[in-house]
C-alpha positions in Angstrom: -32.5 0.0 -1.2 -31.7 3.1 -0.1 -29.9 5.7 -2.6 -26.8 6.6 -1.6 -24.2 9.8 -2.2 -20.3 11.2 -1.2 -18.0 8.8 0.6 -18.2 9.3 4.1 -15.9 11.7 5.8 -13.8 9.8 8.2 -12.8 7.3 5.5 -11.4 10.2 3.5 -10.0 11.7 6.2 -8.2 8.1 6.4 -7.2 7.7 3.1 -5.4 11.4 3.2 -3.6 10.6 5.8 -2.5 7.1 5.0 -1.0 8.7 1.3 0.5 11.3 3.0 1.9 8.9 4.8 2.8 7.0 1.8 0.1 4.5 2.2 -1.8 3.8 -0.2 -2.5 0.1 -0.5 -5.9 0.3 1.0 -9.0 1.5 -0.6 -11.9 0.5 2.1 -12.4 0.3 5.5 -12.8 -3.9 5.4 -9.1 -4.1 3.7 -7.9 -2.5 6.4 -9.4 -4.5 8.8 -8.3 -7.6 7.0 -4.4 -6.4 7.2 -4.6 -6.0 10.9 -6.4 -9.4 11.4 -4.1 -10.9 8.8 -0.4 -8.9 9.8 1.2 -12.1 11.2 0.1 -14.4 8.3 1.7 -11.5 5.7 4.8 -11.5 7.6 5.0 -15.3 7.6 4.0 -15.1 3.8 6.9 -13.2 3.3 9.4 -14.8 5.1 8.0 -18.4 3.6 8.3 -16.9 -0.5 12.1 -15.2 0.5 13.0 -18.8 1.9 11.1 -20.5 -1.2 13.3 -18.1 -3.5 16.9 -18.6 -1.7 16.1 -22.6 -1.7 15.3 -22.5 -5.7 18.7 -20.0 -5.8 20.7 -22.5 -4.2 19.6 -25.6 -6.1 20.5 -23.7 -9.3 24.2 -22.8 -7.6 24.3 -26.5 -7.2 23.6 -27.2 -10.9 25.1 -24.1 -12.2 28.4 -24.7 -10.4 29.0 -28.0 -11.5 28.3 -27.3 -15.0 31.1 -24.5 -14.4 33.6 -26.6 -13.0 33.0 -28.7 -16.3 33.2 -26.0 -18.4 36.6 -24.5 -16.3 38.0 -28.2 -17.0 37.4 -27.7 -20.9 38.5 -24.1 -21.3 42.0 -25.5 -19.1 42.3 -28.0 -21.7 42.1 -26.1 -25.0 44.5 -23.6 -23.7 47.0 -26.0 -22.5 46.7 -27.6 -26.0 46.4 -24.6 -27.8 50.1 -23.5 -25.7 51.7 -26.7 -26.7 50.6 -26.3 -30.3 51.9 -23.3 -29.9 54.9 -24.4 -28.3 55.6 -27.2 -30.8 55.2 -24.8 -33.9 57.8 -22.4 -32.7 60.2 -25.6 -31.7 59.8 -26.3 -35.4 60.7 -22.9 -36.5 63.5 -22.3 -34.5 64.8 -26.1 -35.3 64.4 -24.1 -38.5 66.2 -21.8 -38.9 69.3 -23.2 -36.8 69.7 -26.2 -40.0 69.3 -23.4 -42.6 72.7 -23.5 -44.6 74.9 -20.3 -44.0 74.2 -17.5 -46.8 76.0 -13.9 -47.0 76.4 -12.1 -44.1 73.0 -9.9 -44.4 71.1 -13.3 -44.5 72.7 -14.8 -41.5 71.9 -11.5 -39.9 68.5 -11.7 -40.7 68.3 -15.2 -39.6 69.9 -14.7 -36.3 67.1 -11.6 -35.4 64.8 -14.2 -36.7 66.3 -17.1 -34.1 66.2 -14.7 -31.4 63.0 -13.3 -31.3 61.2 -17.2 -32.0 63.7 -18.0 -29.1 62.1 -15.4 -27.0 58.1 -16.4 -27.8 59.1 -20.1 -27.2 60.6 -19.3 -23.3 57.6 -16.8 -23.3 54.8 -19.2 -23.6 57.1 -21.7 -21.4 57.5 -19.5 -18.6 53.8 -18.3 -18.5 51.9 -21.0 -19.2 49.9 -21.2 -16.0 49.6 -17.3 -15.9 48.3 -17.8 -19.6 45.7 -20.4 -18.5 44.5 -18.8 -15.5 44.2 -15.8 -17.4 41.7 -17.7 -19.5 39.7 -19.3 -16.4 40.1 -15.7 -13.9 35.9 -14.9 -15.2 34.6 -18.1 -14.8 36.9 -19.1 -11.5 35.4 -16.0 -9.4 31.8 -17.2 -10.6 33.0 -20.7 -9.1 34.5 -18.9 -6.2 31.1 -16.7 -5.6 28.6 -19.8 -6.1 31.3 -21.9 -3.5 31.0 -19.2 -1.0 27.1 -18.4 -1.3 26.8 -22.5 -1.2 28.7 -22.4 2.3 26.5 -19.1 3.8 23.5 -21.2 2.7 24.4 -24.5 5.0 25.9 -22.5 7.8 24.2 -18.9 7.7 20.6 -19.9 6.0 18.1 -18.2 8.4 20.1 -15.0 8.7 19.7 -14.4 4.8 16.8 -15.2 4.8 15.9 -12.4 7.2 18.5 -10.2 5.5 16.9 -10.5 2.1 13.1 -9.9 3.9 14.2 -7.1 5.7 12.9 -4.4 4.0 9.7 -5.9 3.1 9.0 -6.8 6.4 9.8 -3.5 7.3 7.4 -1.8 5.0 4.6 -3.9 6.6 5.9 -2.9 10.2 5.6 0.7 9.1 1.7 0.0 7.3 1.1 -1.1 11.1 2.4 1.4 13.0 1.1 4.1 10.6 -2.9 2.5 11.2 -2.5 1.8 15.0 -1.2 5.5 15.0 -4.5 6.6 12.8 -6.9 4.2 15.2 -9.7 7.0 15.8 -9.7 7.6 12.1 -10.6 4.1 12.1 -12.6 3.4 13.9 -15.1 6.8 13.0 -14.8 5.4 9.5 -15.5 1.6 10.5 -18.9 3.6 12.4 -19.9 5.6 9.7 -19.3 2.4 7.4 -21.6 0.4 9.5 -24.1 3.1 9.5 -24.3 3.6 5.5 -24.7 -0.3 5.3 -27.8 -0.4 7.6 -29.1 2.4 6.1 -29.0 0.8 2.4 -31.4 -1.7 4.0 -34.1 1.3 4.1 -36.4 1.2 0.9 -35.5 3.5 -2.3 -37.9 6.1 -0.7 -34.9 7.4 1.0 -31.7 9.5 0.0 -28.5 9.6 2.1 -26.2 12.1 1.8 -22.6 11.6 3.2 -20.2 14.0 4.6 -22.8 16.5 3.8 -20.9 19.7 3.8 -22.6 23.7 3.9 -20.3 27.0 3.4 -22.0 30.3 4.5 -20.6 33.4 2.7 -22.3 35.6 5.2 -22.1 33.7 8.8 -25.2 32.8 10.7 -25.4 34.1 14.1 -26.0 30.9 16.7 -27.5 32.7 19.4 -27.6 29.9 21.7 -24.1 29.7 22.2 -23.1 33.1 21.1 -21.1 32.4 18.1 -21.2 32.8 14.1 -21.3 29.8 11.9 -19.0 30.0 8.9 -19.9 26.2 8.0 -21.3 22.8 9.4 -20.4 19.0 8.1 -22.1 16.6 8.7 -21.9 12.4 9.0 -24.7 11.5 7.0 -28.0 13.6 6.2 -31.0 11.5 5.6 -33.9 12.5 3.6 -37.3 10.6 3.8 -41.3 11.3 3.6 -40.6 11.9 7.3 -38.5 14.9 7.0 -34.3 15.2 7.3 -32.7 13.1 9.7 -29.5 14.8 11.0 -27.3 11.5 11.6 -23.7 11.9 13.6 -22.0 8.5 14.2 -19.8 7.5 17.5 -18.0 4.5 17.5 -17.1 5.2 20.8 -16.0 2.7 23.7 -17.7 2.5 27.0 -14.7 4.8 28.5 -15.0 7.3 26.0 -18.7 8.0 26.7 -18.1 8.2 30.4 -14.5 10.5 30.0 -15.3 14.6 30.3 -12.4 15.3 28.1 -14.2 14.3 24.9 -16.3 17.0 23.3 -20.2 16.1 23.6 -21.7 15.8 20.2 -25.2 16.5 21.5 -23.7 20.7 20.9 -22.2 19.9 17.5 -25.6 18.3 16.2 -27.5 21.1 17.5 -25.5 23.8 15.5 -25.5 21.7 12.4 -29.2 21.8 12.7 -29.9 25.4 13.3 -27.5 26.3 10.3 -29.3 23.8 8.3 -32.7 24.8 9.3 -31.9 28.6 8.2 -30.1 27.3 4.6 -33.6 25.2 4.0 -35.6 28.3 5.3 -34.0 30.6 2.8 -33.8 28.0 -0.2 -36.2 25.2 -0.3 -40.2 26.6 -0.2 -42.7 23.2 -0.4 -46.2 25.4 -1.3 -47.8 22.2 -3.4 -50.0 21.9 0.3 -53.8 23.3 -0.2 -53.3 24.8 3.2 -50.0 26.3 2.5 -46.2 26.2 2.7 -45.3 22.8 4.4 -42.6 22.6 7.0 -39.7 19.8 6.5 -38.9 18.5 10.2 -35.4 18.0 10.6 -34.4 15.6 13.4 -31.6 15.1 15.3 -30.0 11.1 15.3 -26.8 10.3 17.5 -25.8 6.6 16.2 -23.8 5.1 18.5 -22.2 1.9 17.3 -22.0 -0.6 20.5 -22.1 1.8 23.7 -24.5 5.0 24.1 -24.9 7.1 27.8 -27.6 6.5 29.8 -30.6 9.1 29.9 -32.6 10.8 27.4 -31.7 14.4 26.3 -33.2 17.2 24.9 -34.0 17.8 21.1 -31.4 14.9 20.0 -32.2 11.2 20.0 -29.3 8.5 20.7 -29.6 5.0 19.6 -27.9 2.4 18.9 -26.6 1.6 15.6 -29.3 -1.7 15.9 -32.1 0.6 16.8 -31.6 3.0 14.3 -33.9 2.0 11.4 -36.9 1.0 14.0 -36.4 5.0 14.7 -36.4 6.4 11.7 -39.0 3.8 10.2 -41.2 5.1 13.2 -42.5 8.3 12.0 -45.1 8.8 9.7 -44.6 10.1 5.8 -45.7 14.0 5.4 -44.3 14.8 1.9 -44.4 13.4 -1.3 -42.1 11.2 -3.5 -41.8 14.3 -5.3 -41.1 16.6 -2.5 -38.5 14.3 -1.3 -36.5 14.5 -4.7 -37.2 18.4 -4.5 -35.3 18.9 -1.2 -32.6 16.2 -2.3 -31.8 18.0 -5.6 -31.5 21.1 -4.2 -28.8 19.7 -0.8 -26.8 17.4 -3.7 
């Protein structure tokens, strides 16, 4: 198999801008392909376990409410009995004090502040005694009241809580959606270069790939050609074999998008890459292990496109289709070594 290095460009590219988007639930290419293919199912999935949740909520209302009730019932009870005892007590008290024999004046004085207030607790508990009681019950009869009223929204308003309560989930996922739609190229430039790095592990171990293989220039080079100075190339993969360097740029680009004129050619952009390259190896990388001399490294240029390519041949850049790529590289014949090859790869890494 073919070693590989870097994460290709596009699906970093994708990844920024799905965080920065405040996506970040995906970590390959093939998971996001499985969410769009898979969108309706989620949604369902999430509707299903929010109806699965309210159904188990409401069966435990039902059993919940009717062990309330009970205990309501029992707290009613001990109140009322606990008022009567009450009641009964200060009867006795007052019955009391009213059959006490006369004494001096200070002690019927006494006994009289003593009637009147027991007189006073005894109508007190009298007059209140519901208030008393449903002061007791007033927690537990909202709770009733609560479970009664989410038990009659259940049979009557069932589907729209449901909906309510998956709301913002389902949201979330509507905005995951329109975030990827809206990031499609990204997409599909990674899902290309994806395909391209899996055919390529296919090649034997005699050859390196290098992904999103990147070169700064302190000084500029001067691109003659098109009049212009290079500051820097990237490029989709760089290939290195007993054959030379294969410059590869992938296009997963419909059959539209090859015929529109409004879509910059890559045929220019693989040329530059290639002249900047060719003057970075020409300055840094001297093969002189050749009797005869130093050896050139041929560097060739590789458009993959990944179902559609343009009709025609064109000069000093190959197109092929991403099926027909290893026949072409496999084509040409080794001119450096095993050790030449890890040479040139040390020295790009």
């Amino acid at each position: 198999m073919a070693r590989i290095y870097g994460t290709i460009e596009s699906l970093k590219s994708l990844k920024s801008e799905l965080e920065d988007k405040g996506v970040s639930r995906f970590s390959s290419v093939r998971e996001i392909n499985d969410f769009l293919s898979n969108y309706e199912s989620e949604r369902l999935s999430i509707l299903d376990e929010t109806s699965n949740k309210l159904e188990k909520e409401y069966s435990e209302t039902c059993k919940n409410l009717e062990l309330k009730i009970k205990k309501k019932s029992e707290i009613i009870h001990f109140e009322e009995e606990k008022i009567n005892n009450k009641v009964s007590e200060l009867r006795i008290k007052i019955d009391s004090v009213q059959h006490k024999k006369k004494g001096n004046l200070l002690k019927n004085i006494i006994s009289n502040i003593n009637l009147y207030f027991l007189k006073k607790q005894f109508n007190r508990y009298l007059k209140n005694k519901t208030e008393f009681i449903n002061s007791s019950v007033k927690e537990i009869s909202t709770h009733i009241k609560n479970d009664e009223l989410f038990i009659e929204k259940y049979k009557t308003e069932k589907q729209n809580i449901i909906e309510r309560r998956a709301k913002s989930k389902i949201d979330k996922l509507e905005y995951i959606q329109n975030v990827i739609r809206n990031s499609k190229n990204l997409i599909s430039g990674a899902i290309g270069e994806n395909l391209v790095v899996k055919e390529i592990k296919k090649l034997s171990d005699d050859y390196v790939l290098i992904n999103d293989f990147n070169l700064n220039f302190s000084s500029p080079i001067f691109y003659k050609k098109h009049h212009q100075k290079i500051y820097s190339i990237q490029i989709d993969h760089l290939l290195i074999s007993k054959a030379g360097i294969f410059i590869i740029e992938t296009k997963n680009w419909s059959k539209s998008s090859i015929e529109s004129i409004s879509l910059r050619s890559p045929i220019e952009q693989i040329e530059r890459a290639n002249f900047a390259l060719y003057i970075y190896i020409s300055e840094n990388i001297t093969l002189n292990e050749h009797h005869w001399g130093e050896q050139k490294i041929p560097i060739r240029n590789l458009i993959v496109m990944i179902n559609n390519k343009p009709k025609g041949e064109f000069k000093y850049v190959k197109i092929k289709l991403l099926k027909e790529m290893n026949d072409y590289i496999n084509y040409f014949e080794p001119v450096l070594t095993e050790k030449q090859v890890n040479k040139i790869t040390d020295i790009l890494i």
